[in-house]
Structure formats: C-alpha cells, structure tokens
C-alpha positions as CSV (number, residue, x, y, z in Angstrom):
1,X,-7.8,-24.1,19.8
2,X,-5.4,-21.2,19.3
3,X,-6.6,-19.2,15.3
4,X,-3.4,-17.2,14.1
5,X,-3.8,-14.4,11.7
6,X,-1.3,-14.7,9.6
7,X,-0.3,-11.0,7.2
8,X,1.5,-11.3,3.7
9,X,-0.5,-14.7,3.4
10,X,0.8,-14.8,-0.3
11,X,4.6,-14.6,0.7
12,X,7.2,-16.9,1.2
13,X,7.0,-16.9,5.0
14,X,3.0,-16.7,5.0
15,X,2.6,-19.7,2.6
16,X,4.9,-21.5,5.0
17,X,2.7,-20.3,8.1
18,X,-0.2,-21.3,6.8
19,X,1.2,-24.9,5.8
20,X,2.6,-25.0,9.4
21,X,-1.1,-23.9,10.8
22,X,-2.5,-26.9,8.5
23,X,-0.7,-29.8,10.1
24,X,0.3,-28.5,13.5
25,X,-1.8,-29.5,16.7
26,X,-4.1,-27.1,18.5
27,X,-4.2,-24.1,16.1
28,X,-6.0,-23.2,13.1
29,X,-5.8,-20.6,10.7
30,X,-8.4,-17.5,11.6
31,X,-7.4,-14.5,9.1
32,X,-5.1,-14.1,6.6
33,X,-4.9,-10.9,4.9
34,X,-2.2,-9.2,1.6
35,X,-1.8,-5.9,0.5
36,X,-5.3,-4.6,-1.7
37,X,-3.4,-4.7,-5.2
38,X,-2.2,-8.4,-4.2
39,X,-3.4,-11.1,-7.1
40,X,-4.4,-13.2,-3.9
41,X,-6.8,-11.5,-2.8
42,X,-10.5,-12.8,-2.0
43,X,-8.3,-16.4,-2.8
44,X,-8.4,-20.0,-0.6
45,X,-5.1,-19.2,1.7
46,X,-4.8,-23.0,1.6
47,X,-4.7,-22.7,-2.0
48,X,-2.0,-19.7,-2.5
49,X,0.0,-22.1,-0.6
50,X,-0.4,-25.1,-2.3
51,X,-2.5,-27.2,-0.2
52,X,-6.1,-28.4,-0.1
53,X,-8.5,-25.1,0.6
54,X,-9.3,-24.4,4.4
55,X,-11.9,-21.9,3.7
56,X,-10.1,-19.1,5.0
57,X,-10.1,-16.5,1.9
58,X,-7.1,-13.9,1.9
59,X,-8.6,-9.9,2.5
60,X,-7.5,-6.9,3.4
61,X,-8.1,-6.2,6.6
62,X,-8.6,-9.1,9.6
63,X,-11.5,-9.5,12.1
64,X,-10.2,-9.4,15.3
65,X,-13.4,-11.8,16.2
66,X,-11.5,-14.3,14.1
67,X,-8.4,-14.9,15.8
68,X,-6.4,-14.8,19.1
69,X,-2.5,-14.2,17.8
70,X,-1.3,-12.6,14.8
71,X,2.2,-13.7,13.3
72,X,3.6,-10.7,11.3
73,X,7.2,-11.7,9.1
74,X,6.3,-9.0,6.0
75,X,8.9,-5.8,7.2
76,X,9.0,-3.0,9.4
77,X,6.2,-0.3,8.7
78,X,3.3,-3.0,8.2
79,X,4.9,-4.4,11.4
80,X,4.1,-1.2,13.6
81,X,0.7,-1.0,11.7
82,X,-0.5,-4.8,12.9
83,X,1.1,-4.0,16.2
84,X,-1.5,-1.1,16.7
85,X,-4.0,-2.9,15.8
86,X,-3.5,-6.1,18.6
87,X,-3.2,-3.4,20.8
88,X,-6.3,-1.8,19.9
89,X,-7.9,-5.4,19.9
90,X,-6.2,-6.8,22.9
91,X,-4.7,-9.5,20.8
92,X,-0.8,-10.9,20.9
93,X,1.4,-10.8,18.9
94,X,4.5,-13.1,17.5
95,X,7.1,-10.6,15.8
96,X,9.9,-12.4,13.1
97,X,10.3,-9.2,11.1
98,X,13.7,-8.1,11.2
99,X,15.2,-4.6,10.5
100,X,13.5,-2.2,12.7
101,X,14.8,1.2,13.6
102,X,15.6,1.8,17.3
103,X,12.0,3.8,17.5
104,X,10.2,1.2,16.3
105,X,11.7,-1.1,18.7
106,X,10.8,0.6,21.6
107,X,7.0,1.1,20.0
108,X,6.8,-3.0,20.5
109,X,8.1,-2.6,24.1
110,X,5.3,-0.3,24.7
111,X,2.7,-2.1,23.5
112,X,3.9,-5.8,25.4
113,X,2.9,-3.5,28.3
114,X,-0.3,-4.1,27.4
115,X,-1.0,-7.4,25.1
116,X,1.4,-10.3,25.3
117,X,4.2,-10.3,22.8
118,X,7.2,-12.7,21.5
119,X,9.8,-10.3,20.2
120,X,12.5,-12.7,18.2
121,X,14.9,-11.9,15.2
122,X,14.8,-15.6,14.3
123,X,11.9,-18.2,15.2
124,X,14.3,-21.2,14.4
125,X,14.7,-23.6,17.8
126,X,18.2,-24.3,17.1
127,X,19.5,-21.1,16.5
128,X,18.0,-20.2,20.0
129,X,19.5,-22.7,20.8
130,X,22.9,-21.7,19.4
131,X,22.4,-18.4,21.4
132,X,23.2,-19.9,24.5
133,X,26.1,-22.3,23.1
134,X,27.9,-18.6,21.9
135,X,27.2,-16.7,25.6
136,X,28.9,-19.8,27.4
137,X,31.9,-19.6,24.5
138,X,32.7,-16.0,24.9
139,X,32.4,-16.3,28.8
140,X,34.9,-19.3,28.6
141,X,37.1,-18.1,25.9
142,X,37.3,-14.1,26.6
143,X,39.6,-11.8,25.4
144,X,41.7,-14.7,24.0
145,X,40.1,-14.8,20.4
146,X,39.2,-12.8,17.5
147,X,35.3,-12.7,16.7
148,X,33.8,-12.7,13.6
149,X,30.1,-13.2,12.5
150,X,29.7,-14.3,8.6
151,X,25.8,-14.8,7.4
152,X,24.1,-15.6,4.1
153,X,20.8,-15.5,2.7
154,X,18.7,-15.3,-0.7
155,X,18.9,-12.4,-2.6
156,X,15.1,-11.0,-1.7
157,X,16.5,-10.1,1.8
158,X,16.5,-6.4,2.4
159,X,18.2,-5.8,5.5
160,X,21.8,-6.5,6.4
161,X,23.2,-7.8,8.4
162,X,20.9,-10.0,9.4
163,X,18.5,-9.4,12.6
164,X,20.1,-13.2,13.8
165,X,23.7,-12.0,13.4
166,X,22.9,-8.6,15.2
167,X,21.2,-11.0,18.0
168,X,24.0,-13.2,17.9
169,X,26.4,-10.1,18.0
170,X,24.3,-8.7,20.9
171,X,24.6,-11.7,22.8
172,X,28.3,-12.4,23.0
173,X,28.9,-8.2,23.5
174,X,26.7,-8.9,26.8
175,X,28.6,-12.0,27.8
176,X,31.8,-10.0,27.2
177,X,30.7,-7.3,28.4
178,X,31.1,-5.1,25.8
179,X,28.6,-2.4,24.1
180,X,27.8,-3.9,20.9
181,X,26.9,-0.3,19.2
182,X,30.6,0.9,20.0
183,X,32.8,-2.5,18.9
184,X,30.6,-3.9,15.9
185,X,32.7,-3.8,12.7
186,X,30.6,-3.9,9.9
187,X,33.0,-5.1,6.3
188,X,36.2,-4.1,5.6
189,X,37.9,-2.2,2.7
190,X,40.9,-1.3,1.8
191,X,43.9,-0.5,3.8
192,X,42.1,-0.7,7.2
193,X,45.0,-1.8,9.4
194,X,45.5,-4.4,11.7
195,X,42.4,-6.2,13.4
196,X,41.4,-4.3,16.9
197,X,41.0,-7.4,19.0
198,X,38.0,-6.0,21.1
199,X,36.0,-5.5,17.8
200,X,33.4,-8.3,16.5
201,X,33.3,-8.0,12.9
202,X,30.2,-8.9,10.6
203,X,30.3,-10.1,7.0
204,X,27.4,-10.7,5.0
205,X,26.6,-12.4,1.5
206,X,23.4,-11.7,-0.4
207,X,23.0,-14.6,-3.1
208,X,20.3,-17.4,-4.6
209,X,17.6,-18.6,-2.5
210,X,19.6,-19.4,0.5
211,X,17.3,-19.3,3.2
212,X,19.7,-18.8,5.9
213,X,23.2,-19.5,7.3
214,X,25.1,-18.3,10.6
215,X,28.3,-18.8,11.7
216,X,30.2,-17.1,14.1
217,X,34.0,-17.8,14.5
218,X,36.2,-17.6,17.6
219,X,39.7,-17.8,16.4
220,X,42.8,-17.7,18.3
221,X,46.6,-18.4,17.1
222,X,46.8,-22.4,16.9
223,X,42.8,-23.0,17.0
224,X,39.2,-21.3,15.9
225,X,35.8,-22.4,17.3
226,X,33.0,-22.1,14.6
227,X,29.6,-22.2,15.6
228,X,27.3,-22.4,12.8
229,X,23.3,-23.3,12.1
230,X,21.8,-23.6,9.0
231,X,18.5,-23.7,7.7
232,X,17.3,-25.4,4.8
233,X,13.9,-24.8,4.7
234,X,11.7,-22.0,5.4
235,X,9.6,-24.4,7.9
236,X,11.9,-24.2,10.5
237,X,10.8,-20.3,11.3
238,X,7.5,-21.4,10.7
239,X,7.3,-24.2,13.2
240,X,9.1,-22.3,15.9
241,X,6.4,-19.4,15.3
242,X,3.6,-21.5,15.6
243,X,5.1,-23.1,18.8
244,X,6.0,-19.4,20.1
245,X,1.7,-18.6,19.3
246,X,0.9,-21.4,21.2
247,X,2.7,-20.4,23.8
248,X,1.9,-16.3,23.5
249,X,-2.2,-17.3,23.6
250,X,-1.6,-18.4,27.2
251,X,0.6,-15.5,28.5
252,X,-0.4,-12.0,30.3
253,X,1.1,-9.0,28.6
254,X,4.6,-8.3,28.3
255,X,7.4,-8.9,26.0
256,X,8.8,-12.4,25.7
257,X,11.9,-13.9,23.3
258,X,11.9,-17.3,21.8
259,X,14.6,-18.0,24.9
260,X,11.3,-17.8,27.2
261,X,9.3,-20.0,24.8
262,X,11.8,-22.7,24.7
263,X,12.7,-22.4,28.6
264,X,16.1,-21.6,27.7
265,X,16.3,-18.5,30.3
C-alpha cells in the first residue's frame, strides 16, 4: 500500500486528490497538511472534501513516518519547500505545480538525483498522450504551417501561459528543431506586421471555472490541423497523479515525466 501526502489538502486540487486517494486501488491517504491560518486545519481531510472521514486530520507540518510520496499542486515556493523536505526524508515526489522560474527547475533536477521524482506540467493521460500526437505532426508537416497554441482556464490560475502549452510548445520546437526560448511569440498587439513563419505563437484566455483547454493549430493555405484536449473535471489530474505515485514508490532516484509513467517514451 503506497500513503501519499497530499499539501493544500483544502484546495481545489487537494480535495480532488484526496477523493482520488479514497477510491483508487493500492494507496491511501498518509498526511495531509494547509497553511497554519487555514480554517481546515486539525479537520477530517475526508470531510474538507466532501466525503465520509478517513481519519487523516489536516496539520501543518507532515510525518515523514506517515507516508511514502508526496503530491505537491499548490505553486512554486511551497513547491521548493516540500521538495527539501523529501529530500531530507528520502521520500518521492509527484510535481503538477506549474510556473517555476528556471532556478527552481534546476533545484528539482538536483534533488531527483537523490529521491525519485515525476516532474510533469499536466498529470492528464490524454494530454500526454496528445504530446506525442503534436511531435509526429510537426515532424510530418514541417516548415509547411503556421503554429499556434491557444489555452484557457478558470480565472484563479496565476501563471500564463499555461505550464501544458509551454510543454506543448517545447515539444514541437524539439521536433522542429527549433529553440523554443528564441521563436515563442507570446500575444499580439497592434501593428505587428506580417506573421514570421518560424515563430509558434501562444494565446491565452483567463475566464470562469474552466478547468482546462489546449489546442494547438497547424494551419497551412487550403487546410489547418487542430489538435485539442479538454478537461472537464479536475479528476483527470488527479487520477493520472495518483497513477504517476504508484508508479514513483517503486522507482530509484531520478527525474521521471508522465511520458515514463505511461510508457509513452
């Protein structure tokens, strides 16, 4: 039996977790912790997220006696701060928090070198699996379209664009081969003149509770190719992180994707 620990217990993503945890086969819920000034706290987890009480009360800090793999989704600077503290505890680690600063990624490579860590900007099987639908579409179709990478999500959402889209971006620049950093266009305003055709452009829209929508557009004169995913529900991260923990509690240190997870490398 795998226990998660499962930070920001009281949010959005960490009822979902802990709902996931409940029903899902082989894994239990071992810690789950909020900030000090959270109205959760000392609270049933299974409560806060709407389900019958598993006995797992919501504190501050976690015992690293009561679980194997932590699943962080809160944002960046808690992020480092649970990432320490696996390392310090020898305990892995499933990272969907978006939005990190080029330091701070190279902090999680540094620690996979010495716990086990799954790395991904989205936890959703089918948009891994969209992943490697757009790297065989830019291969095949080349230099022959435009590209442009539209995403949406609910208002709450802090960074933009979206970790996905900057994935998604990253992993047609590499199929082109093309540095990402130096073609990305991000909006356009004004008079900008005509469309440089090696650029991939990025729109995003901030707006309601959408929870999350990708679509990346390969259009040519006379056709465009749209490859989209969209998630519903906030389960769909969940599931694929619980999957991804299951996985992580049987691996030896090092830093993993959900393409590893799945199988899809």
């Amino acid at each position: 039996m795998v226990k998660i620990a499962i930070p920001g217990a009281a949010g959005r993503m960490g009822q979902e977790l802990i709902k996931t945890c409940q029903v899902s086969a082989g894994v239990e819920i071992g810690a789950a912790t909020e900030h000090p000034d959270s109205k959760a706290m000392g609270r049933d987890s299974g409560e806060i997220a709407g389900i019958d009480p598993n006995g797992v009360l919501i504190r501050e800090n976690s015992d690293p006696q009561c679980f194997d793999v932590l699943i962080d989704f809160t944002r960046p600077q808690p992020a480092m701060n649970h990432l320490d503290y696996c390392v310090l505890h020898n305990k892995a680690m499933v990272i969907g928090t978006t939005g990190f600063s080029a330091e701070e990624k190279q902090r999680i490579t540094d620690a996979a070198k010495s716990i086990p860590v799954v790395f991904a900007p989205n936890m959703s099987v089918g948009v891994n699996l969209c992943f490697k639908l757009l790297a065989t579409a830019a291969r095949v179709l080349g230099d022959s379209v435009d590209i442009e990478i539209i995403e949406a999500h609910h208002r709450h959402k802090v960074d933009a664009p979206s970790g996905t889209a900057l994935a998604m971006g990253e992993v047609i620049a590499e199929a082109l081969d093309r540095d990402l950093d130096k073609c990305a266009v991000y909006g356009r305003e004004g008079n900008c003149g005509e469309r440089d055709h090696t650029t991939i452009g990025f729109s995003t829209i901030r707006a309601g509770d959408i929870v999350g929508e990708h679509t990346v557009m390969f259009a040519s004169e006379g056709e465009r190719i749209e490859i989209t995913h969209k998630a519903s529900s906030r389960a769909t991260f969940a599931n694929g992180a619980v999957r991804a923990a299951k996985w992580l509690a049987k691996q030896p240190a090092g830093l993993y994707s959900m393409q590893d997870v799945l199988g899809l490398d």
